[in-house]
C-alpha positions as CSV (number, residue, x, y, z in Angstrom):
1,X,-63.2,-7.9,-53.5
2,X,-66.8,-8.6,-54.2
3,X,-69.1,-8.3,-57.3
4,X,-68.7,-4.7,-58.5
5,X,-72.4,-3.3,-59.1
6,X,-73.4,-0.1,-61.0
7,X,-72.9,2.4,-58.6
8,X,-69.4,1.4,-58.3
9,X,-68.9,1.1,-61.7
10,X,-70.0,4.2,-62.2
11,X,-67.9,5.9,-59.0
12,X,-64.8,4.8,-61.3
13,X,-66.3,6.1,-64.7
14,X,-66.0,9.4,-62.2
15,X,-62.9,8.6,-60.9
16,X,-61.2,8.1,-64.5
17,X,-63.1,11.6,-65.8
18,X,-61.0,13.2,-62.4
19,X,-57.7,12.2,-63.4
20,X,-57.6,12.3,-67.5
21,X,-58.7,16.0,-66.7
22,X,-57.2,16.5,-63.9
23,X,-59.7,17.7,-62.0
24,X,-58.1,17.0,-58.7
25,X,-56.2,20.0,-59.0
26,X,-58.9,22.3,-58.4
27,X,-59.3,20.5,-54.8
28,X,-55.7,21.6,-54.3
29,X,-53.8,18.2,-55.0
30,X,-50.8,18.2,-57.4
31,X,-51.2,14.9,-58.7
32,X,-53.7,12.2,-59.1
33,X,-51.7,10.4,-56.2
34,X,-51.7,12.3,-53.5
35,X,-55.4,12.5,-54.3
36,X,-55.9,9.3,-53.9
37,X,-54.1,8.4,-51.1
38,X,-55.7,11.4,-49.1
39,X,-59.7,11.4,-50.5
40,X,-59.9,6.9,-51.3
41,X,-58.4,6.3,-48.5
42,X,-61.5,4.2,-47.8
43,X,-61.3,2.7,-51.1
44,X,-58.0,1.4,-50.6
45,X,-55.3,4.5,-52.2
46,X,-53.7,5.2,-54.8
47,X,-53.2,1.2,-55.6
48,X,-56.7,-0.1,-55.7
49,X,-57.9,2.8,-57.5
50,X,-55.7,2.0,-60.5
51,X,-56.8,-1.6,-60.0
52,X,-60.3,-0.5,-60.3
53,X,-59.7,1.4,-63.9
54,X,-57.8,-1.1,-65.2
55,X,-60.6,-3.7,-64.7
56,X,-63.2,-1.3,-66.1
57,X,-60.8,-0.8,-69.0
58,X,-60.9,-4.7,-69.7
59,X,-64.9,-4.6,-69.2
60,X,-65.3,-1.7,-71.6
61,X,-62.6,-3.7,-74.3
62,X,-64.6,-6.5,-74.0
63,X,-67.9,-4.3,-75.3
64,X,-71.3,-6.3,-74.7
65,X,-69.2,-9.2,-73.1
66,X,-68.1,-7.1,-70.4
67,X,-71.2,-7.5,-68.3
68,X,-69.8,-11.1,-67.3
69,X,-66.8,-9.6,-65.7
70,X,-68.2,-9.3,-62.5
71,X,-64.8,-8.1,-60.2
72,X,-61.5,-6.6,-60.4
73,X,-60.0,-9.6,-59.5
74,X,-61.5,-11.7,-62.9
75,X,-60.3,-8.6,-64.5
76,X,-56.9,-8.5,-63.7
77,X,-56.2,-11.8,-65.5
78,X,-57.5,-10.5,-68.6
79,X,-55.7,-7.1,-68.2
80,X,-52.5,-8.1,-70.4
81,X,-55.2,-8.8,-73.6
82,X,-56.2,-4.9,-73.7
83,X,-54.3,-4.0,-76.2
84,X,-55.5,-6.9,-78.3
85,X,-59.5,-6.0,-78.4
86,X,-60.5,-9.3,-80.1
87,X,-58.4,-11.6,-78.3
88,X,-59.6,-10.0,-75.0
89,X,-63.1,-10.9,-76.3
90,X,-62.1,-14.4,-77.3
91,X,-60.9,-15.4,-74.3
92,X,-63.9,-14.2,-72.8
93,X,-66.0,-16.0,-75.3
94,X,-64.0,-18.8,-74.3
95,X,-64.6,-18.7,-70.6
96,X,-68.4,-18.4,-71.1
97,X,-68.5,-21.6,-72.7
98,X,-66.8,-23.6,-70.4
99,X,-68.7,-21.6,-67.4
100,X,-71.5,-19.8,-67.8
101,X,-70.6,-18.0,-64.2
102,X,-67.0,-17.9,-65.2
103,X,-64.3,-17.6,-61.9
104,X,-61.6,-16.0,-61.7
105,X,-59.5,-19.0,-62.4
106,X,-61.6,-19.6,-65.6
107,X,-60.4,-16.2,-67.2
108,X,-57.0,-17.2,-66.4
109,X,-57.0,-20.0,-68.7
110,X,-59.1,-18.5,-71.1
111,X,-56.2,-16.3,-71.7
112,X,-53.5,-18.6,-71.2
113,X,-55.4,-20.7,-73.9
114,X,-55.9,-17.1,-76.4
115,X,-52.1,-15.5,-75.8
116,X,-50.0,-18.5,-74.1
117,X,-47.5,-17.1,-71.1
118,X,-44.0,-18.9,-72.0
119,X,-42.7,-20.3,-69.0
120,X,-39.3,-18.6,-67.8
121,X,-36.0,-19.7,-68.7
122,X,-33.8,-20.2,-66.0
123,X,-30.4,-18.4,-67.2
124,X,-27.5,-20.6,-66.6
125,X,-24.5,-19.0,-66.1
126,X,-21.5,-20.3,-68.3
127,X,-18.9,-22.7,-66.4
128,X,-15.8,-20.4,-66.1
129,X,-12.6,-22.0,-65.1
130,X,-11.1,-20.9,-61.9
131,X,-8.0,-18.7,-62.3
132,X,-5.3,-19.4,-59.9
133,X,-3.8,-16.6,-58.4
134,X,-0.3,-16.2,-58.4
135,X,1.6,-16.6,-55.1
136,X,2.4,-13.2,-54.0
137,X,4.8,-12.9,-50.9
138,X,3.1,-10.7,-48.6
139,X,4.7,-7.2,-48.1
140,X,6.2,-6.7,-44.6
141,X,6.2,-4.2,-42.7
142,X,8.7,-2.5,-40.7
143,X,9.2,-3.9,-37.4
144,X,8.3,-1.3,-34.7
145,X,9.6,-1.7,-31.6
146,X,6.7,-1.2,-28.7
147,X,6.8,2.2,-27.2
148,X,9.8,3.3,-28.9
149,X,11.7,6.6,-27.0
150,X,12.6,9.7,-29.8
151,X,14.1,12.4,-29.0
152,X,12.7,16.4,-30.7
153,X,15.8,17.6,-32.6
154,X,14.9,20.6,-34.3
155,X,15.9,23.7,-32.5
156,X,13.2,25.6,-34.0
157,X,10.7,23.0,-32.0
158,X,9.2,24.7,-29.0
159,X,10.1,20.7,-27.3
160,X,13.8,20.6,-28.6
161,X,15.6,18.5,-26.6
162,X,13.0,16.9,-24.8
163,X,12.2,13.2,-25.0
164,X,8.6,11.3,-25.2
165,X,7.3,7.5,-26.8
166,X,5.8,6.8,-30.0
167,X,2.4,4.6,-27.8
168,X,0.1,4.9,-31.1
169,X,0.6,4.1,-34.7
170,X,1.6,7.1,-36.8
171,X,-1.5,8.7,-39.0
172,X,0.9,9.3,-42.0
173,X,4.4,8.4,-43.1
174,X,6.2,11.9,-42.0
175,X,4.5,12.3,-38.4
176,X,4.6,10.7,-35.4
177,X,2.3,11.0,-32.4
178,X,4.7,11.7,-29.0
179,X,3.8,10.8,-25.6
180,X,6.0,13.4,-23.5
181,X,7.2,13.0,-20.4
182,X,4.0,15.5,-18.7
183,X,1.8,13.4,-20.4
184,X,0.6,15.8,-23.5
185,X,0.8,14.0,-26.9
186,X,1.3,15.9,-30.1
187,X,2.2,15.4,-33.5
188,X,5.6,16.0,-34.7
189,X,7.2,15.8,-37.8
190,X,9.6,12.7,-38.3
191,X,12.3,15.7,-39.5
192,X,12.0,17.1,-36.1
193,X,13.0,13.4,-34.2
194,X,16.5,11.7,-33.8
195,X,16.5,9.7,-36.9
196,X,18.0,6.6,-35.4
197,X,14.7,6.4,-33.1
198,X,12.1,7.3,-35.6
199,X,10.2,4.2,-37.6
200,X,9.6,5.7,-40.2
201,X,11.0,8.4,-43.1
202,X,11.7,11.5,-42.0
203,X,10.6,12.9,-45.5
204,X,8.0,13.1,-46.7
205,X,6.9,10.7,-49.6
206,X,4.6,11.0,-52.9
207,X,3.5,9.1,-55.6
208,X,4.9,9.0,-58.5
209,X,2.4,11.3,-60.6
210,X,2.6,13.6,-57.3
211,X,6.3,14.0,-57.6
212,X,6.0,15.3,-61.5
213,X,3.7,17.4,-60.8
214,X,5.7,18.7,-57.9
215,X,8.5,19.3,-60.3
216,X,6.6,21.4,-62.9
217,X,5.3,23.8,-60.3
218,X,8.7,24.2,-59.1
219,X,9.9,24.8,-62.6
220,X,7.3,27.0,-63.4
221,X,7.9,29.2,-60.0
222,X,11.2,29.0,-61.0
223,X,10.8,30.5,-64.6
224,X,7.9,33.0,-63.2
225,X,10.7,34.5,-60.5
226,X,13.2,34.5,-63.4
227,X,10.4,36.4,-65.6
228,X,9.9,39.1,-62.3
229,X,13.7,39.9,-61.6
230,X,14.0,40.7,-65.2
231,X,11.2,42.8,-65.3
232,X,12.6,44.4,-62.0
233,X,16.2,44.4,-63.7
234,X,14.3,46.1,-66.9
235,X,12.4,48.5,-64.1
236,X,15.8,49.6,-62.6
237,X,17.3,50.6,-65.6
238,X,14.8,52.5,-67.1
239,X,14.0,54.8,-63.9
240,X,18.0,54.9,-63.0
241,X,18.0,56.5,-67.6
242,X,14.9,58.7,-66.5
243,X,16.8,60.2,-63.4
244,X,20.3,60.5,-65.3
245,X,18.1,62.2,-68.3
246,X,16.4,64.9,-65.6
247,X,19.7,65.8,-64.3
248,X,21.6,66.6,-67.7
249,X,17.8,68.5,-68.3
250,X,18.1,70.2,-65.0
251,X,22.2,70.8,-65.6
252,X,21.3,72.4,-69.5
């Protein structure tokens, strides 16, 4: 970017007065963003806009030594001072007198020289010692013999008595996918298949905190049927005492 001249400096002043009252609002925009991006376009957006106000917010810090900030870009270096008013003026001071035209370079060190930048520490990471793993034997699994032949069991099975091959690894531990003889597969429950052929359990398995809560349902079904038959029981008797009651009423 080139020198800034008065005009331009001025087309900020405007630009700043839009956005601290919002004005863009009234052209139908809901932030000072989308305003931007959509009306400066030709300005650059949304991003060269704020780098425009923050280098007129240096040049108006700096007060009368402003006028030598001639661009954004010698701005920008002196953008981290604002907050300090007189060391953003000192550094300027500073650059004048090495350069009467000062660059953009010039700046720079003025503020490196006025509010030093400390180098980054590299962050070494503390030497841990390696942890050796113990050796584990690796879990085998049951052997599956290749395309083995079961037979369906269960009489209530609509394929009782009918034979197929497992072809394709079971999706669970209590189902098996059968290839029958007409070439349909389905799924069938390991209960439902010869035992001696199937790979797998024929019941179904849980974990551990599956089974207990298994059991506590069952116990609380078991006490909630217990609870109903007595209320039947209770039920019973008191309609059998209310018909025995009408017929001694009906016999008086």
């Amino acid at each position: 970017m080139g020198s800034i001249d008065r005009c331009e400096w001025q087309a900020v002043d405007e630009i700043l007065q839009m956005r601290e009252k919002q004005l863009y609002r009234e052209a139908g925009y809901k932030t000072f963003q989308q305003y931007c991006q959509a009306e400066l376009s030709a300005w650059g957006g949304y991003r060269r806009i704020n780098q425009l106000l923050g280098a007129k917010k240096v040049r108006d810090t700096a007060d009368e030594l402003g006028e030598h900030i001639k661009n954004e870009r010698q701005a920008r270096s002196l953008l981290r001072l604002v907050k300090e008013p007189e060391k953003l003026k000192q550094a300027v001071a500073i650059a004048l007198s090495e350069n009467p035209s000062p660059s953009e370079s010039d700046f720079a060190a003025a503020a490196q020289k006025v509010v030093p930048r400390l180098p980054r520490q590299k962050v070494t990471e503390p030497v841990v010692p390696k942890i050796e793993e113990p050796m584990v034997s690796e879990i085998q699994e049951p052997l599956v013999p290749s395309s083995p032949t079961v037979t369906v069991t269960s009489p209530t099975h609509h394929r009782h008595g009918e034979s197929g091959t497992i072809e394709a690894d079971p999706p669970n531990y209590w189902q098996q996918i059968v290839t029958f003889a007409d070439g349909s597969k389905e799924l069938v429950n390991n209960a439902d298949l010869d035992a001696s052929s199937v790979p797998y359990p024929t019941e179904r398995t849980y974990p551990q905190e599956y089974v207990e809560a298994i059991a506590q349902l069952k116990q609380q079904h078991q006490k909630e049927l217990e609870r109903l038959e007595q209320e039947l029981r209770i039920g019973l008797q008191t309609e059998a005492s209310a018909r025995a009651e009408e017929q001694v009423q009906e016999t008086l």
